[in-house]
VOPAGU-2260 file (C-alpha; in pm, 1 decimal, decimal comma):
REM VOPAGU-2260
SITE   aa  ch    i         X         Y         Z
SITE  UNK   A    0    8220,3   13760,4    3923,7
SITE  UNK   A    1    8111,4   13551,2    4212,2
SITE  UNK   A    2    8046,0   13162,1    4077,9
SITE  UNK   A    3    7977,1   12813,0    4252,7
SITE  UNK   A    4    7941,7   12560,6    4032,1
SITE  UNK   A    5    7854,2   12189,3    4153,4
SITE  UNK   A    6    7938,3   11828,2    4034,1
SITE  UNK   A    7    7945,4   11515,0    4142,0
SITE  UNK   A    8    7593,3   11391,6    4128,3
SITE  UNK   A    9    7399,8   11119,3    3972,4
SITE  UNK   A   10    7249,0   10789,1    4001,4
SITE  UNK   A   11    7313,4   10586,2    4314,4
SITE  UNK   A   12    7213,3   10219,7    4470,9
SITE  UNK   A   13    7065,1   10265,7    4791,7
SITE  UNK   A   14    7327,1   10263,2    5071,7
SITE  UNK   A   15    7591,1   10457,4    4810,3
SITE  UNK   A   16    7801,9   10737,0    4853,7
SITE  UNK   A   17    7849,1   11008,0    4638,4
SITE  UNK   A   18    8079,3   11333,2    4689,8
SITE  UNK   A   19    7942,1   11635,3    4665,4
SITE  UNK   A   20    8202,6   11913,1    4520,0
SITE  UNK   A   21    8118,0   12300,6    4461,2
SITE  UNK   A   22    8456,8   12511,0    4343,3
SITE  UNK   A   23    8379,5   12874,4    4366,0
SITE  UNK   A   24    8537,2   13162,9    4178,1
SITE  UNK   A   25    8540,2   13523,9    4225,0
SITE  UNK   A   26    8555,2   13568,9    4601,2
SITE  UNK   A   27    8737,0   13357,8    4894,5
SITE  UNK   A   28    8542,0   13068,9    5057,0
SITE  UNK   A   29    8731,5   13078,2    5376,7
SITE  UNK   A   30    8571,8   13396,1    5478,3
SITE  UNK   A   31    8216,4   13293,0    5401,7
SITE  UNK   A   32    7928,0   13037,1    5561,0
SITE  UNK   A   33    7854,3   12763,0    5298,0
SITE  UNK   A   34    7575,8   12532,4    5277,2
SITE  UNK   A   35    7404,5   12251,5    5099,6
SITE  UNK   A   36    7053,4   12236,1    5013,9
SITE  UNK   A   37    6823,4   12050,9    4805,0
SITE  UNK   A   38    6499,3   12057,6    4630,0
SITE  UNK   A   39    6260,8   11741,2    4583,8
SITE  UNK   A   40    6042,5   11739,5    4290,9
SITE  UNK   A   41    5678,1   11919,7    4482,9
SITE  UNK   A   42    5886,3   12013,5    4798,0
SITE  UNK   A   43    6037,0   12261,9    4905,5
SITE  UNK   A   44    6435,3   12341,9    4938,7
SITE  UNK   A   45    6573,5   12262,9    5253,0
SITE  UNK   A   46    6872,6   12299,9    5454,9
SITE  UNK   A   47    7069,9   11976,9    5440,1
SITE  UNK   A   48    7405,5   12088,6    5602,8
SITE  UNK   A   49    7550,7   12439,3    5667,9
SITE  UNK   A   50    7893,6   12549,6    5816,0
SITE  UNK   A   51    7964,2   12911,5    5911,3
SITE  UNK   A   52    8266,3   13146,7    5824,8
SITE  UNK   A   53    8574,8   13015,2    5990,0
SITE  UNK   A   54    8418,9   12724,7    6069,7
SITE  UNK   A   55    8276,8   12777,9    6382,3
SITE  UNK   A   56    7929,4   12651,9    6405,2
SITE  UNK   A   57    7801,4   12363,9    6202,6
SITE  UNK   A   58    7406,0   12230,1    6145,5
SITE  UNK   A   59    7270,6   11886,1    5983,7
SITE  UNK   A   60    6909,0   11799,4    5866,8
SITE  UNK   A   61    6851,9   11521,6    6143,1
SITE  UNK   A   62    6738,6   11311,1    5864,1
SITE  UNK   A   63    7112,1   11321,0    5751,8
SITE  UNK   A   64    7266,4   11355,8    6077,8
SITE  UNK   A   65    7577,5   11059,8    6105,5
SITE  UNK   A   66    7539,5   10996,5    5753,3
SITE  UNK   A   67    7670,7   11331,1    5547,1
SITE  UNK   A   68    7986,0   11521,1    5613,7
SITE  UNK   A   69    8021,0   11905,2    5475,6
SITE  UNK   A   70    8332,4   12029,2    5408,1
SITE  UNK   A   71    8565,9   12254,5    5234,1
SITE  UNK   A   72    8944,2   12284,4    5095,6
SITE  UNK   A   73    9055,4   12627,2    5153,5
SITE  UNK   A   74    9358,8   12592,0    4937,8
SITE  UNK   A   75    9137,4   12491,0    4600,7
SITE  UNK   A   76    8825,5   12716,9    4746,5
SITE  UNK   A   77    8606,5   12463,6    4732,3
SITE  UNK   A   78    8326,1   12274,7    4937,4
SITE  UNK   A   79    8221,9   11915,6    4951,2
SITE  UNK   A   80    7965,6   11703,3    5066,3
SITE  UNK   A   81    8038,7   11351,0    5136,7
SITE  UNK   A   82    7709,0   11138,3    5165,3
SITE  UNK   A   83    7697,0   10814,7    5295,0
SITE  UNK   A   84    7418,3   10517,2    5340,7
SITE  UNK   A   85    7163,7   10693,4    5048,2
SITE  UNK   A   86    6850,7   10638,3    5088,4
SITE  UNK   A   87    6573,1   10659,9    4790,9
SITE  UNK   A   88    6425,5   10964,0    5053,3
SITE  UNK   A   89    6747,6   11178,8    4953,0
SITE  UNK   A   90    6660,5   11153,6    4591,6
SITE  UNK   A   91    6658,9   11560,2    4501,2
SITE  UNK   A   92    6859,8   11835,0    4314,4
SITE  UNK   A   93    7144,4   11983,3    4525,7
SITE  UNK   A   94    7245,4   12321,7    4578,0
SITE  UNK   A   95    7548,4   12451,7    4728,6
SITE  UNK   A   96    7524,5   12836,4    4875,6
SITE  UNK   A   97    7780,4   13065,2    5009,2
SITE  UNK   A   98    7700,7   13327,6    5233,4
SITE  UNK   A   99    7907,6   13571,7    5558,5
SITE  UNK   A  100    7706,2   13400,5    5809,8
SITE  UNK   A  101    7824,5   13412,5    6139,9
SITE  UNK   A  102    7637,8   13156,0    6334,5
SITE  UNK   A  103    7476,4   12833,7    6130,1
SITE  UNK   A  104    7149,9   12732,5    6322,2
SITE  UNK   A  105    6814,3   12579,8    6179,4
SITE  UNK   A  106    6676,9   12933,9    6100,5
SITE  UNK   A  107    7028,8   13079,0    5922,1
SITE  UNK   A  108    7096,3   12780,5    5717,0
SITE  UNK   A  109    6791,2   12806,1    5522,0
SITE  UNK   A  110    6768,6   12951,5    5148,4
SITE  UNK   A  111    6688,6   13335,4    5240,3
SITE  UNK   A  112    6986,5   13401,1    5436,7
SITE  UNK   A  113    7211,7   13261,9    5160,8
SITE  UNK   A  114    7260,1   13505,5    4865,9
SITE  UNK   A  115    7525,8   13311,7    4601,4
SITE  UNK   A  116    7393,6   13005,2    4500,9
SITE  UNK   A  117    7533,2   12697,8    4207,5
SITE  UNK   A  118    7298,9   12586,5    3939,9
SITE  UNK   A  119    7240,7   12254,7    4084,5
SITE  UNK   A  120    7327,4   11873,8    4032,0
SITE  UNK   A  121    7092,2   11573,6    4040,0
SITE  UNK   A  122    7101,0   11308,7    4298,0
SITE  UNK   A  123    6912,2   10993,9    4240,3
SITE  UNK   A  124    6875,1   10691,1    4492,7
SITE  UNK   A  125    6727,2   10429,5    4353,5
SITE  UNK   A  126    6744,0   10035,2    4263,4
């Protein structure tokens, strides 16, 4: 049974970090694209970060560009995303997504093309 499942959230000061982690089960990371989205309350999701099968191609939201880092740990099948500097403006539920994606661009890192999905963790940036 194919499973991500996400931690790591929660309440931040602006310019925090947090770490981002997403351990899937039931099939092999390494061979699959994984991503990070998120979901503002009246928005819709977006593509924050996505990396491609072998790692090969990567894409950032600019608005996070030089301030997250997606990753992944092939020996504990897991993906991470390290963000840095919060702002209020990154306030949202996050989603990690796995998916054999070939090529990671603005269009393919976007919730259609990504077809296993984790249930979600709040991030909150606030004072």
């Amino acid at each position: 049974q194919v499973q991500l499942v996400e931690s790591g959230g929660g309440l931040v000061q602006p310019g925090g970090s947090l770490r981002l982690s997403c351990a899937a089960s039931g099939f092999t990371l390494d061979y699959f694209a994984i991503g990070w989205f998120r979901q503002a309350p009246g928005k819709e999701r977006e593509g924050v970060s996505c990396i491609s099968n072998r790692d090969a191609s990567t894409y950032y939201l600019d608005s996070v560009k030089g301030r997250f880092t997606i990753s992944r740990d092939n020996a504990k099948n897991t993906m991470y995303l390290q963000m840095n500097s919060l702002k209020p403006e990154d306030t949202a539920v996050y989603y990690c997504a796995a998916d054999p994606i070939a090529v990671v661009t603005t269009t393919t890192c976007s919730s259609p093309y990504f077809g296993a999905w984790g249930q979600g963790t709040q991030v909150t940036v606030s004072s």
